[in-house]
C-alpha positions in Angstrom: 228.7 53.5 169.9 225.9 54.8 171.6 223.5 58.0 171.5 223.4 57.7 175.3 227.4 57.9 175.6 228.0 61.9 173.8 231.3 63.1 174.4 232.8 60.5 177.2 234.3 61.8 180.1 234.9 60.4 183.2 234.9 56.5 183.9 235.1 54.4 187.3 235.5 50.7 187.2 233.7 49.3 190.2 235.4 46.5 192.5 232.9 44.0 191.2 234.3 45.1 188.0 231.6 47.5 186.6 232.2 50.1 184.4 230.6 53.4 184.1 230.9 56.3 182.0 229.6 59.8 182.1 228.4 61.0 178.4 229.1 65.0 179.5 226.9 65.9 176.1 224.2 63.0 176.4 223.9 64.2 180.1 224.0 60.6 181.2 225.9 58.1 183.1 225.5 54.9 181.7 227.1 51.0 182.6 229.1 49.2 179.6 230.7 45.5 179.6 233.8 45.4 180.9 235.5 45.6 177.2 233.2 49.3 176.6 231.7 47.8 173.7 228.2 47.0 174.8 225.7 49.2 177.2 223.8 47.7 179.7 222.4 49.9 181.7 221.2 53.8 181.7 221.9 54.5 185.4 220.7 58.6 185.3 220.2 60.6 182.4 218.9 64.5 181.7 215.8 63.4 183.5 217.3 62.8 186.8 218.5 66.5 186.3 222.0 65.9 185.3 223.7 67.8 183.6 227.4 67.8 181.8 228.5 65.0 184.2 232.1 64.7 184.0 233.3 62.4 187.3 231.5 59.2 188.7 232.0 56.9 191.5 229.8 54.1 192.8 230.0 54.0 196.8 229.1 50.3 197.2 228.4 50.9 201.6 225.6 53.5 200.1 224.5 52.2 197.1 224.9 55.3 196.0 226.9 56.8 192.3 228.3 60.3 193.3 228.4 62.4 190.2 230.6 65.4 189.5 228.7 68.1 187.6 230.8 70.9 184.8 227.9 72.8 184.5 227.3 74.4 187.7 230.3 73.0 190.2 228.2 70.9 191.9 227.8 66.9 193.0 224.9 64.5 193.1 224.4 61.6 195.1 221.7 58.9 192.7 220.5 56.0 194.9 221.2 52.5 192.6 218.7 49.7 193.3 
């Protein structure tokens, strides 16, 4: 449990084994433990101007998490460092 992580929605589980999760009502997308017990990471949040994510996926040749968007049918492309 998590204030970050409102409403879970869409999850991809990287092939390095990360997993991330969108909160569609936190307007985040954050990175849990593999057992989705424990954040560890806010990757983008309201800030970044996301809003109502509902789909994620890391790109690993980019570096790059695509985000799908419910609010306005749109994607985003976040650099990750």
């Amino acid at each position: 449990m998590d204030p970050e992580l409102q409403n879970p929605w869409g999850v991809h589980v990287t092939s390095s084994g990360q997993v991330l999760v969108c909160g569609r009502d936190s307007n985040t997308v954050i990175q849990v433990d593999h057992q989705g017990r424990k954040k560890l990471a806010t990757l983008v949040s309201q800030e970044d101007a996301v809003k109502f994510p509902v789909s994620v996926c890391y790109n690993t040749n980019l570096r790059q998490i695509i985000i799908g968007l419910n609010d306005n049918n749109e994607m985003m492309c976040v650099d990750i460092k």
